[in-house]
Every structure is written in structure tokens, then in C-alpha cells.
C-alpha positions as CSV (number, residue, x, y, z in Angstrom):
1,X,42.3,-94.4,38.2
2,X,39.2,-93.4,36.2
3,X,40.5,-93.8,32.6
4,X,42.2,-96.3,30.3
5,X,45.7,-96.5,31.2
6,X,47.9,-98.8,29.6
7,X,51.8,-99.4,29.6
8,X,53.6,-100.6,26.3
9,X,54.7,-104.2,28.5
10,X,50.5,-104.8,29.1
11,X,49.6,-104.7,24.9
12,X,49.6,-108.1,23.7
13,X,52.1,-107.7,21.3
14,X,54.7,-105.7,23.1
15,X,57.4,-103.9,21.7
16,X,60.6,-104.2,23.2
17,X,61.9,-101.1,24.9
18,X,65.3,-99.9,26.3
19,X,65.2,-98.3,29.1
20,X,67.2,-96.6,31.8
21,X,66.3,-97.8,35.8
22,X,65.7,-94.0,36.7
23,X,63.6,-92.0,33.9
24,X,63.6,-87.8,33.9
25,X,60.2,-85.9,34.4
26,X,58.0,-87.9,31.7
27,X,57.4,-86.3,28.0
28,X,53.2,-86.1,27.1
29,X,51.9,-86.1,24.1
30,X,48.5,-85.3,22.9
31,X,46.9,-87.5,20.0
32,X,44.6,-85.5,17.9
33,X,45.8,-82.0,16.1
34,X,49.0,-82.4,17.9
35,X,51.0,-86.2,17.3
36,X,48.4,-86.4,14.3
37,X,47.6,-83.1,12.4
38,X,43.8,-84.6,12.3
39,X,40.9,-85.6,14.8
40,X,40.2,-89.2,14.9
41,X,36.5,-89.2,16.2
42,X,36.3,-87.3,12.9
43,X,37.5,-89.6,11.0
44,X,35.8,-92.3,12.5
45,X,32.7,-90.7,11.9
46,X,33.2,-89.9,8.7
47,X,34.7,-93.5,8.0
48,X,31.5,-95.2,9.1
49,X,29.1,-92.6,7.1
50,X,31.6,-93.5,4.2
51,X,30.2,-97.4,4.7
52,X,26.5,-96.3,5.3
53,X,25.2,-93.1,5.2
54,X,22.4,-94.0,7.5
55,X,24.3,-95.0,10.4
56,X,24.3,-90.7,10.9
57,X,20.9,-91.9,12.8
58,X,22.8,-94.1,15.0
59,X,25.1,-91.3,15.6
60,X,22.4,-89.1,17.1
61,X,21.0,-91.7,19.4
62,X,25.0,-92.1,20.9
63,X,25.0,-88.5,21.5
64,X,22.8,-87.8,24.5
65,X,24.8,-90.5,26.3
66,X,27.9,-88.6,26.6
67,X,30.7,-87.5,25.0
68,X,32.4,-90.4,25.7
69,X,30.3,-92.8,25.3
70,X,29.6,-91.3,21.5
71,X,33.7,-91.5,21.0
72,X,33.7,-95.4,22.1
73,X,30.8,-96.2,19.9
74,X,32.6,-94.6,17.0
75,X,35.5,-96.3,17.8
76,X,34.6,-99.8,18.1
77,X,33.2,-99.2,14.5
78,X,35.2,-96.8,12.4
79,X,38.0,-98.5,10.0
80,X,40.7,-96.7,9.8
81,X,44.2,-96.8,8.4
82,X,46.4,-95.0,11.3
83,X,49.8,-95.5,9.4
84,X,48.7,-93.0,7.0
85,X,47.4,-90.8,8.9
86,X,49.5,-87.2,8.6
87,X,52.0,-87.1,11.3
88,X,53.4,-83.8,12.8
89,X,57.0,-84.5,11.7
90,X,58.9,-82.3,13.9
91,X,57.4,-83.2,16.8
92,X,58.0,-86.9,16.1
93,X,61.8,-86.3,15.4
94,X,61.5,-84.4,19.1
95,X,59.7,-87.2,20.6
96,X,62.1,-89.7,19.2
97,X,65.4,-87.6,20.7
98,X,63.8,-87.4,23.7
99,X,63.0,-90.7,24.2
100,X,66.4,-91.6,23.3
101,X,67.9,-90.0,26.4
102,X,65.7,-92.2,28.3
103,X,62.2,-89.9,28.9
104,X,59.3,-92.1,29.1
105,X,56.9,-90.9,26.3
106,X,53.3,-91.0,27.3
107,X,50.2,-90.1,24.9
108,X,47.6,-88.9,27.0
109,X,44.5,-88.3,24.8
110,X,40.6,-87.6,25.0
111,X,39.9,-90.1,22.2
112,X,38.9,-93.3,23.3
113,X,41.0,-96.2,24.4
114,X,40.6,-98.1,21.5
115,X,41.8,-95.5,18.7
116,X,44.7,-94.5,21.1
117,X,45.9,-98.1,21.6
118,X,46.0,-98.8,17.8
119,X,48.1,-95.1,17.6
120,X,50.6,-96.7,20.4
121,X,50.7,-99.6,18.1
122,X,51.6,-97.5,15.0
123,X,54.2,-95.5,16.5
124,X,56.4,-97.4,18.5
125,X,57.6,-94.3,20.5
126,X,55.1,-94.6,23.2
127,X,55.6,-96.2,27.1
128,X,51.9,-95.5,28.2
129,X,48.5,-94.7,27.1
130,X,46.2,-92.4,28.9
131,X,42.8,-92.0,27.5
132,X,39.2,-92.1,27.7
133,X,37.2,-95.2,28.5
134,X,33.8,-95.0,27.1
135,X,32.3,-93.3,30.8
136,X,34.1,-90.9,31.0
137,X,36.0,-87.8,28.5
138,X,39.7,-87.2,29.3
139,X,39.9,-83.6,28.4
140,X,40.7,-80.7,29.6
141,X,40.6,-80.2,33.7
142,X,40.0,-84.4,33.7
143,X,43.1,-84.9,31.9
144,X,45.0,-82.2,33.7
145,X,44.1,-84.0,37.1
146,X,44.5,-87.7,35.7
147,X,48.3,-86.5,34.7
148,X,49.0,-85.0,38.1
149,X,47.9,-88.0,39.9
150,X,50.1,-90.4,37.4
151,X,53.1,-88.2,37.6
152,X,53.5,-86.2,40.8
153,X,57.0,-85.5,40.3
154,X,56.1,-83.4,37.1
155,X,55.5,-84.1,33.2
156,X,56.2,-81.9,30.4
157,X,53.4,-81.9,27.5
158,X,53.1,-80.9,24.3
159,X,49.4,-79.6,23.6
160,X,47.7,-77.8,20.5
161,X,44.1,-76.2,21.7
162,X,42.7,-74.6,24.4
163,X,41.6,-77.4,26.4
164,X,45.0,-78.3,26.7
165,X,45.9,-74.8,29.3
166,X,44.8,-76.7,32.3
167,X,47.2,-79.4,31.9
168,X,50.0,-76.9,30.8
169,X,48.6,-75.3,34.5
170,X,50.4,-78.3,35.7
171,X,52.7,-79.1,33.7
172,X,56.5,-78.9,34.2
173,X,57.0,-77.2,30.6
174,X,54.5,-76.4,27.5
175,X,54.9,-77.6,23.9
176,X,52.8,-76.1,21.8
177,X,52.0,-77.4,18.9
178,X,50.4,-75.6,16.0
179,X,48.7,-73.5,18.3
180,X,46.2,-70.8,17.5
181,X,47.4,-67.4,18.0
182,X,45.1,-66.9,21.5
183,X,45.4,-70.4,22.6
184,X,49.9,-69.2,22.4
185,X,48.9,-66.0,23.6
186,X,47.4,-67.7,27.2
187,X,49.9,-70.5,27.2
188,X,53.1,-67.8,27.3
189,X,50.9,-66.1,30.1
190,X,51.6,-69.1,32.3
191,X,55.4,-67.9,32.6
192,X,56.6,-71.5,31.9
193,X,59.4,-72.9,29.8
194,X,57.9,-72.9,26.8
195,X,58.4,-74.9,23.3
196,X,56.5,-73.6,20.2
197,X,55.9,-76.1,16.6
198,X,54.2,-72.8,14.4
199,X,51.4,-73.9,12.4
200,X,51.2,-73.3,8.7
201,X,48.4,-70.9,7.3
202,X,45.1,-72.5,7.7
203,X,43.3,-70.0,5.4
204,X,45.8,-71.2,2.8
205,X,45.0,-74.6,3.1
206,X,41.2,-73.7,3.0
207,X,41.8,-71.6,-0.3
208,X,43.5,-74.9,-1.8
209,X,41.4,-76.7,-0.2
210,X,38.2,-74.9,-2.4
211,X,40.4,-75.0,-5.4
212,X,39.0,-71.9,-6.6
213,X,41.1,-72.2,-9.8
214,X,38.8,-74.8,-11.0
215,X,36.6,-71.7,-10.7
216,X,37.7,-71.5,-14.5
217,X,35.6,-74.1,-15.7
218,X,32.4,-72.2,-14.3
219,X,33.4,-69.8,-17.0
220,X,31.6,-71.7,-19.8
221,X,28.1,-70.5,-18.1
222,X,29.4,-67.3,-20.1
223,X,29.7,-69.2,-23.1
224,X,26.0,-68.8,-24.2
225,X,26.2,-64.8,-23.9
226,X,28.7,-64.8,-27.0
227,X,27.2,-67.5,-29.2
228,X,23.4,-66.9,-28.0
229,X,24.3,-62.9,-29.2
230,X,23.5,-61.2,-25.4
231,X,27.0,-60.4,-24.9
232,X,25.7,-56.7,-25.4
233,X,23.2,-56.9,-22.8
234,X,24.0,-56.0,-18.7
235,X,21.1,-57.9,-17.8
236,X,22.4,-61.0,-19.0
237,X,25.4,-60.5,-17.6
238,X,24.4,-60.1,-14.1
239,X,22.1,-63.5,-14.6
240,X,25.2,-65.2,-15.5
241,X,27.3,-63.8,-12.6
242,X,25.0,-65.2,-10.3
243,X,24.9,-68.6,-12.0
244,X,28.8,-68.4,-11.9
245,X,28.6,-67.6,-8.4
246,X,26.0,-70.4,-7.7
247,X,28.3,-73.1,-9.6
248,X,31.7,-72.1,-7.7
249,X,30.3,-72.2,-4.2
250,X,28.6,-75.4,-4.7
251,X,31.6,-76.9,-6.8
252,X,34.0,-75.8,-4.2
253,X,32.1,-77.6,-1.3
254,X,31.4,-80.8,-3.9
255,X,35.6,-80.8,-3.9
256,X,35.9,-81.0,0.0
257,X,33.1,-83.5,0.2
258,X,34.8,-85.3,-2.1
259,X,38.1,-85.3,-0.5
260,X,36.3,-86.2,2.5
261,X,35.0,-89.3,0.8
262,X,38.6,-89.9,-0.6
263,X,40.7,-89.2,2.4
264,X,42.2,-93.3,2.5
265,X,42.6,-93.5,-1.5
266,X,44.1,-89.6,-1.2
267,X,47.0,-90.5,1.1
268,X,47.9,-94.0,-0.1
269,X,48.4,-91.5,-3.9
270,X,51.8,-90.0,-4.9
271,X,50.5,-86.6,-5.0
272,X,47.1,-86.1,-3.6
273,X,48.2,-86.7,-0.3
274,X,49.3,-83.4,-0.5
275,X,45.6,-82.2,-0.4
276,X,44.5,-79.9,2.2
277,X,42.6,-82.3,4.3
278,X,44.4,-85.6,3.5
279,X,47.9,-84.0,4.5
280,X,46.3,-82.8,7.8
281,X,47.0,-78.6,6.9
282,X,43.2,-78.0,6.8
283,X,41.7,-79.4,10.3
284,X,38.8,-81.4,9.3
285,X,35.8,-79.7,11.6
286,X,36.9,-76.7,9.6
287,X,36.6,-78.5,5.9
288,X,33.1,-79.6,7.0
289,X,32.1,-76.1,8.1
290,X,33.5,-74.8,4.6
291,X,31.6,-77.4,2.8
292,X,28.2,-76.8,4.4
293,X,28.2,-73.1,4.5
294,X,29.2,-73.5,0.4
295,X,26.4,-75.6,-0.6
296,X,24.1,-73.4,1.6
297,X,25.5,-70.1,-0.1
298,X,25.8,-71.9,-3.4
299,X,22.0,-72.8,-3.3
300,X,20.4,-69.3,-1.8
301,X,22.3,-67.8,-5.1
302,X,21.0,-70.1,-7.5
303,X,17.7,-69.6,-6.2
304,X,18.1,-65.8,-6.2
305,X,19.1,-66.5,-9.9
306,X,15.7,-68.2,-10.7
307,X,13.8,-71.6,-11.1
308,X,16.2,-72.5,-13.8
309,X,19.0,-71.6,-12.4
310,X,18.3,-73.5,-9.0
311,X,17.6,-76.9,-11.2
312,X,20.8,-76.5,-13.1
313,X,22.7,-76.2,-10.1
314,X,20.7,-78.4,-8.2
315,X,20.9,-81.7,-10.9
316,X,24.9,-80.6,-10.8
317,X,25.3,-81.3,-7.3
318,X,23.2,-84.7,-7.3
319,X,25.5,-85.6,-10.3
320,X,28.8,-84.5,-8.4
321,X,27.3,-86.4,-5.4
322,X,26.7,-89.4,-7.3
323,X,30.2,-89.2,-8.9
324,X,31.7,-89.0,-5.5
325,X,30.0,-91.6,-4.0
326,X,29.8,-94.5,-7.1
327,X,30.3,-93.7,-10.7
328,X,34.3,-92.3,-10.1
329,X,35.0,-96.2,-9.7
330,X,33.0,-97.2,-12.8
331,X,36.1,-97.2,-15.6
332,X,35.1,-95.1,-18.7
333,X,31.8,-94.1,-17.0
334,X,33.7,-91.9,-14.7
335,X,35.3,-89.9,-17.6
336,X,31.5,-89.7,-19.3
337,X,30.7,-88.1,-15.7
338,X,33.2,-85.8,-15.6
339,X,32.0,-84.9,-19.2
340,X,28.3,-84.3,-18.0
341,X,29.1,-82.0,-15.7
342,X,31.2,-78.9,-17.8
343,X,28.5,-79.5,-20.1
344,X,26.1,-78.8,-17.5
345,X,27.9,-75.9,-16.4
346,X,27.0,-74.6,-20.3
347,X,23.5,-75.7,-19.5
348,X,23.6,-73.2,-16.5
349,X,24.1,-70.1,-18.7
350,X,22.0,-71.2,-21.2
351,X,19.0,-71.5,-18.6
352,X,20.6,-68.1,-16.7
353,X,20.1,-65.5,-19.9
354,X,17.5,-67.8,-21.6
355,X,18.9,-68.3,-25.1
356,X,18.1,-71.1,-27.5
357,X,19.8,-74.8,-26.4
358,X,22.5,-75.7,-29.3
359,X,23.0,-79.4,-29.4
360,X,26.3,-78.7,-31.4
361,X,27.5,-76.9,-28.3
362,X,26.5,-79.1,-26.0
363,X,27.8,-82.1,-27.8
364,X,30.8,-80.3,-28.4
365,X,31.5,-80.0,-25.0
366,X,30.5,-83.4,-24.1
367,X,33.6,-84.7,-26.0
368,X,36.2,-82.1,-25.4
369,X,35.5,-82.5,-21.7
370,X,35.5,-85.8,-21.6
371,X,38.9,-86.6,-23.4
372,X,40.7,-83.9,-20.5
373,X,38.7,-86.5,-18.0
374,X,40.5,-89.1,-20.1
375,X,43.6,-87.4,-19.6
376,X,43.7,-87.1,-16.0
377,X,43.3,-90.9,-15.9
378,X,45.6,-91.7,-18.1
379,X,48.1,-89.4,-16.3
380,X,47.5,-91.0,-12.9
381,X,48.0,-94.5,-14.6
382,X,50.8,-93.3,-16.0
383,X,52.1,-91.9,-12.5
384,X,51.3,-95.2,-10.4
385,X,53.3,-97.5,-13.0
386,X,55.9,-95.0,-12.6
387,X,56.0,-95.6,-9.1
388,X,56.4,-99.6,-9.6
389,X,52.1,-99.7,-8.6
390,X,50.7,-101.8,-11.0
391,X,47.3,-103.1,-10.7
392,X,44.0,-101.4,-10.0
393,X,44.3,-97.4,-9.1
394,X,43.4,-96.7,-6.0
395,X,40.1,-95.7,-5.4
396,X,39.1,-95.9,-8.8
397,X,38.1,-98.7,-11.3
398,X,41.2,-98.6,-13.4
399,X,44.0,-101.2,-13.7
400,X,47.6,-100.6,-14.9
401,X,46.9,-102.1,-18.6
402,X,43.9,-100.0,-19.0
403,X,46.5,-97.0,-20.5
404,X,46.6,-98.1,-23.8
405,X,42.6,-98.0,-24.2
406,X,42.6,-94.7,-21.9
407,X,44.7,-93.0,-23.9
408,X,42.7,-94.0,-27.1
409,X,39.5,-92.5,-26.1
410,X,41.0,-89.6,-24.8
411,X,42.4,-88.6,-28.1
412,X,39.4,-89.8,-30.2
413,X,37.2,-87.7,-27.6
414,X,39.8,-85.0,-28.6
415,X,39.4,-84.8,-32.3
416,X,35.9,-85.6,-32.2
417,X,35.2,-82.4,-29.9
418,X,36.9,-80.5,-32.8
419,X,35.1,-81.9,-35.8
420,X,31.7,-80.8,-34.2
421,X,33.1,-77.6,-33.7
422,X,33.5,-77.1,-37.1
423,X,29.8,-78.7,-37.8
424,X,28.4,-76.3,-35.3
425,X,29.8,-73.1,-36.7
426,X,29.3,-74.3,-40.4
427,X,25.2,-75.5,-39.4
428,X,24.5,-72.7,-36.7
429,X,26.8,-70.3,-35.5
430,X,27.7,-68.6,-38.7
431,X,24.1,-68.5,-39.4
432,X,23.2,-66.4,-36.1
433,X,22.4,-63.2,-36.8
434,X,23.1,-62.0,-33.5
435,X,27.0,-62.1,-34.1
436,X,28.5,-58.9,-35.6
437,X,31.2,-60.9,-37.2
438,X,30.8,-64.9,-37.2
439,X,34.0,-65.8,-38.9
440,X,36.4,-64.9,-36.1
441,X,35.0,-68.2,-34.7
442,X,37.1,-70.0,-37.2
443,X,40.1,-68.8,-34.9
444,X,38.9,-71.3,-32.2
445,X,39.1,-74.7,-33.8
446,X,42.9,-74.0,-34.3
447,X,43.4,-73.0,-30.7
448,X,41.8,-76.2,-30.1
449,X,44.0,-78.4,-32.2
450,X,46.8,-76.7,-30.8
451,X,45.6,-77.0,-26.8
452,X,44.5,-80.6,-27.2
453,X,48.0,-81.7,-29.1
454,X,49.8,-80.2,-26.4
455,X,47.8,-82.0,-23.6
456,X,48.2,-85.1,-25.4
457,X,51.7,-85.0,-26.1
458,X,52.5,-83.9,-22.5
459,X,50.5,-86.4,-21.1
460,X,52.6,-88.9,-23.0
461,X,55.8,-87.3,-21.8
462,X,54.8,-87.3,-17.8
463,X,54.9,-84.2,-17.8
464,X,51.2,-83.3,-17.3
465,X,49.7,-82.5,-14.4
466,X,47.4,-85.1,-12.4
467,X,44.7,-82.7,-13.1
468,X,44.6,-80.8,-16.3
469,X,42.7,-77.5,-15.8
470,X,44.9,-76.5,-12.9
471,X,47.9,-77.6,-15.7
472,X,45.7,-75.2,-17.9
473,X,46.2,-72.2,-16.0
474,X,49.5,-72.3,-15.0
475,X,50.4,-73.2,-18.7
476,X,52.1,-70.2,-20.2
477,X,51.2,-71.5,-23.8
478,X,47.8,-72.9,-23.1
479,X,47.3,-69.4,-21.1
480,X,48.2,-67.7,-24.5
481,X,45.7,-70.0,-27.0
482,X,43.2,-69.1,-24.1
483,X,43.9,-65.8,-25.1
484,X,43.9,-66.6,-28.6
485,X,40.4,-67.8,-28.0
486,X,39.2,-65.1,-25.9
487,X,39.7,-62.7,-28.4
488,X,38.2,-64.4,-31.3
489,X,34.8,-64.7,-29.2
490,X,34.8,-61.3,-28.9
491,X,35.5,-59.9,-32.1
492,X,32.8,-63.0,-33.2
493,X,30.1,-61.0,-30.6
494,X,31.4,-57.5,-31.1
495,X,33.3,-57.4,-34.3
496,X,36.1,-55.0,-35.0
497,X,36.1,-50.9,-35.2
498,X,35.0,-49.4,-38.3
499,X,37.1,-49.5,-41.1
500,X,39.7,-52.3,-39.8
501,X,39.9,-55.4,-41.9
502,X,37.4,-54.3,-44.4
503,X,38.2,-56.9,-47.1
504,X,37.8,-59.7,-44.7
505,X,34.6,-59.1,-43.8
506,X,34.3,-58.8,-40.2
């Protein structure tokens, strides 16, 4: 007939089946963005360039050959997981009523053969396979015409994009499935029984996705304007928006490429599965598009910034690239990482306004950044023992009685970030002339105490967050000593009106 097209009873390992003698008008299911709430050539791809990043040059010798012929390459080499794939639930639970009134249930898909099969295996709902063969694409018009050969009598289907319309020309009924607002638009124009999933907000997802709350962090570029004594000065200011900028479009894509890189270890966790791209919300194609237009508007800021700039955000990236492709599996190394780059992030500022380096500051937040990094390990440690997973964490180098030393570095880190603190504004910042009023500093160190106690001591309860800046700024009290903070770094850089506080010197 053209195309692969198998029945359950042909598989090698067949599951049994009970069925009627006389089946209604067969139920059709698409495979990718409709059964699945991702695209499995995507995920092949990405699968293989997650083994060997050079096999991309492969991948451009399959494509002139066709699309299928690209789709059965990929297939015969990607590794993929299909039981963890994200699964439209409702339209299972439909599929699965259906079938129980004695439908046959067909998947009829333009991925190839070999990914559909393993899908058939997976979910046990399926009677038939339709896809393509490696020669030739079942899609659109092709797969409208293969189904009307198969199924004269009629067929119902259940669709999600617009290359479905021209087998909802000829089908019995539409089902569509998370459905872009045109694509529902041109299906109701048909004037057919129709059955509608709704999709969730995909410029949601993408927001999440970014995480621009982690945007936060990109704040300590600022960090050199108050203790370098340029807080006064507009200029500066606009250097160091740029190299905030800069940081958050580049961090943002480095989180989707991560994620990308993460997407088996990120739905076999308790709560990252929930991620944008691992739970299927944000369509892959679309994370991919995000994450190259934010490194290429990321970069063309920095270099708008300056030389210094670009390098600061350029040895970030390498390091968030290198993180995401090795060190997050080396244990302890990965929290030194995660260290490196806030600090860098200071780095950034300091090369954006062109102030003096500070190796207390630096150092400073080497340590405190590095015992949060601590934290969120010992958190997800915490969170798989919970869950009865003992052994090593997945996707990273930890095993389950690594806690005890996690959670003792993260707390020396901790104290050590505040005793150079107190060295750096007893040797340097209450020596800087530029600050109208040095001593407010001494405010900070007790925030400190205060913020990293409280991390601590929720950490040890479960009741931290897997990731503790985004527990940082939904945290009504840590929100408050950010406050706390806030102020005292400017009443450090501005001081306080005339005649206020006189005796205490500020």
C-alpha cells in the first residue's frame, strides 16, 4: 500500500486483544503533538547530537535524500525512552473508552515505522500502525489518501496541525487536539462533527520555559556600581543595563539548551518533569527557535556593550556549555561550577562600568554561591530518598549517602561567604572613598546570617525548593532581608538626607 502498515497480531510480541466480529468506523490517532505532546524526529535528533555532537554532519548529508529518508536514519539511531514520553492524557482516557466499545484504534503517523512501532508497543491501545517507510513521508494529502484507501467505509481522527485538514477532508469526524487557533478556525470550516482537546498557553510555557526569574541573579552585574562608587553616574548605569540584558538572553537560552540536554534525566525526576519542554507544554521546534534567537540577541548586546563585555558573556556561555554538557555530573565540581558563574556575572559589571576588580568580592561570591549550589543538591538528594530512590541521582554524579558531606560544604561555604564579607568591608570597602556612608554595609552581613540560616534550616526540613533562587523570590522573608539589603547598599552609596542620624555618622 505504499507505507508501513502493521496490525497488533503481526508484532512479534503481540498483545492480546478483545475484540468484537463487527468493529464501528475505526478511531485515528496521530503520533507526534497529538498522542504525544512532543515530535519524535526531534527527539531523535536531539538524542543522537546528545551522544556525538558531530553526527549534526551526518544529519546534513541525510537531508537532501528526502524527508523520509532523513526520519528513518534518525530512527534506526536515536535512543529514546517512549514510556516517558509526555502523553496527552485526555485523549488517552478517550482513546481508551472508545476502544472499549469495540473501535479499532489505529495510529497513523508521518514518523517513521520504527519510532511508531515502539509507540504501539508502549501503549497497548493500538490495532494498527500506519506510517512512513523510509521512501516515502506519510503526511498530509499522502496520509489523507493512505487512510481512505485502508478505510473506505470512514475513520474518525483526531489531528493537531495543519497538515492534518486533508485527512479531516476525509474523515468521518475531526478531533482536534491542541490545535492552533487558525489550524481550529479551518477545521470547524469543514462543517463536520467536530471534537476539540484546547491546548494550554504556549507563551506561558515559553516564559517558564526562559525562567526569567533567575533573571535575579544577573542583578549582581549592578553590584560593582555601589561598591565601585558609580552608582551616581547614568553612564554606568546604562553599561550595566546592557550587560544585564546581554547575561539574561544568553542565560535564558543556556536553560533551554540545558533542558534539551536533560530531557531523559528531567522526566525520570519528581519535579522537573514538570519543565516546559520535558512535560511536552512548550513544543520542542519552538524551544530551539527560543534558544537560538537568545544567544544571537544575548551576543549582538554584549558586543554593543563593548570588548569586555562580549568576553564576559562569551567565557559565561562556554562555562554554562561546559556545565551542561560534563561538569554537572562531576560531584562537588558541579557546585564549584555553579559558583563560577554568579561570580562571573559580578565580573560582568565590573568589566561593564570599568571599576577596580575586588578579590574580597569576588571571593565572597565564590562561596556564598556555591553553598546555594550545595543546597539545591542536597535538596534533590533529599527529595529522591524521600521518594524511596536511593542510589546515584539521575543525571548527575551524586549517590544517596553523599547528603551528609553535601550538606557539610554547603554550610561551611555558607559561613565562609560571610566571614569574607566582614574581611572585605573591614580591608576595602570602608576604606573607599567613593561611598558617602560605608558603615550601612555592616547591615548586610546580618541579612546574610539570617538568609543563609533560613536556607539551611529549610533545606533540612524538605521544605526548600529544588532550586533556591526561584525559593528566594517567592520567599516573603528572604524577599524582606533582600530589602533589608537593598537599602543598606544604598544608603552605603548615597548616604542619608542631611541632618538624619547625625551621631551615627552616615
Amino acid at each position: 500500500m505504499g507505507f508501513a502498515s502493521v496490525r497488533r497480531a503481526e508484532l512479534p510480541t503481540p498483545t492480546p486483544v478483545s475484540a468484537p466480529s463487527v468493529r464501528p468506523v475505526p478511531l485515528v490517532i496521530d503520533l507526534d503533538g497529538t498522542l504525544l505532546r512532543t515530535d519524535l524526529l526531534l527527539e531523535g535528533a536531539v538524542s543522537i547530537l546528545r551522544r556525538n555532537l558531530f553526527m549534526v554532519f551526518a544529519m546534513l548529508l541525510w537531508l537532501p535524500r528526502g524527508r523520509a529518508f532523513f526520519k528513518r536514519k534518525v530512527a534506526e539511531r536515536a535512543t529514546l525512552d517512549i514510556a516517558t514520553m509526555p502523553a496527552h492524557a485526555e485523549l488517552l482516557a478517550h482513546i481508551e473508552a472508545e476502544r472499549a466499545t469495540g473501535r479499532e484504534i489505529v495510529l497513523a503517523t508521518a514518523a517513521d515505522a520504527l519510532m511508531a512501532l515502539k509507540v504501539m508497543q508502549a501503549f497497548p491501545v493500538f490495532d494498527r500502525v500506519v506510517a512512513s517507510d523510509g521512501i516515502r513521508n506519510l503526511r498530509g494529502e499522502a496520509k489523507a489518501l493512505q487512510l481512505a484507501a485502508l478505510y473506505p467505509q470512514g475513520f474518525d481522527y483526531a489531528g493537531n496541525a495543519a497538515a492534518d485538514l486533508p485527512v479531516w477532508a476525509r474523515a468521518r469526524a475531526v478531533i482536534a487536539v491542541e490545535t492552533p487557533t487558525r489550524v481550529t478556525l479551518a477545521a470547524r470550516a469543514l462543517g463536520k462533527p467536530m471534537q476539540e482537546f484546547p491546548a494550554a498557553s504556549r507563551v506561558r510555557a515559553l516564559v517558564k520555559g526562559l525562567r526569567l526569574h533567575q533573571w535575579a541573579k544577573n542583578g549582581l552585574v549592578f553590584l560593582p556600581l555601589v561598591l565601585g562608587g558609580r552608582a551616581g553616574d547614568p553612564a554606568a548605569w546604562g553599561l550595566a543595563l546592557a550587560a544585564f540584558l546581554a547575561l539574561g538572553l544568553v542565560a535564558s537560552a543556556s536553560y533551554l539548551l540545558n533542558d534539551l540536554l536533560d530531557l531523559p534525566h528531567d522526566r525520570a525526576h519528581w519535579s522537573k518533569r514538570e519543565r516546559p519542554l520535558a512535560s511536552g507544554r512548550l513544543p520542542l521546534a519552538t524551544g530551539i527557535a527560543a534558544l537560538i534567537l537568545g544567544l544571537a540577541g544575548g551576543l549582538a548586546v554584549a558586543f554593543a556593550a563593548g570588548a569586555a563585555v562580549l568576553a564576559g558573556v562569551l567565557a559565561y556561555l562556554a562555562l554554562t556549555l561546559t556545565y551542561s554538557a560534563w561538569l554537572k555530573r562531576v560531584p562537588m565540581l558541579d557546585a564549584l561550577t555553579l559558583g563560577s558563574l554568579f561570580t562571573l556575572r559580578i565580573a560582568v559589571g565590573v568589566a561593564a562600568i570599568a571599576v577596580a576588580w575586588s578579590p574580597w568580592l569576588l571571593t565572597f561570591s565564590m562561596f556564598l554561591f556555591t553553598s546555594l549550589s550545595f543546597a539545591k543538591r542536597h535538596t534533590e538528594l533529599r527529595g529522591a530518598a524521600k521518594r524511596g530512590r536511593f542510589g546515584k541521582l539521575s543525571g548527575r554524579g551524586y549517590q544517596s549517602a553523599d547528603e551528609p558531606v553535601v550538606l557539610a560544604f554547603g554550610i561551611a561555604a555558607g559561613l565562609a561567604s560571610i566571614v569574607i564579607f566582614i574581611l572585605y568591608l573591614a580591608n576595602e570597602a570602608f576604606r573607599h572613598a567613593a561611598l558617602a556612608a560605608p558603615l550601612a554595609l555592616w547591615m548586610f552581613p546580618m541579612v546574610l546570617v539570617l538568609f543563609m540560616g533560613r536556607v539551611w534550616l529549610l533545606a533540612g526540613r524538605d521544605e526548600l525548593h529544588d532550586d533556591p533562587v526561584a525559593f528566594a523570590v517567592k520567599d516573603r522573608p528572604s524577599l524582606a532581608l533582600a530589602g533589608i539589603a537593598g537599602l543598606a547598599f544604598g544608603i552605603a552609596a548615597f548616604g542619608l538626607p542631611q541632618g538624619l542620624l547625625p551621631a551615627w555618622g552616615l
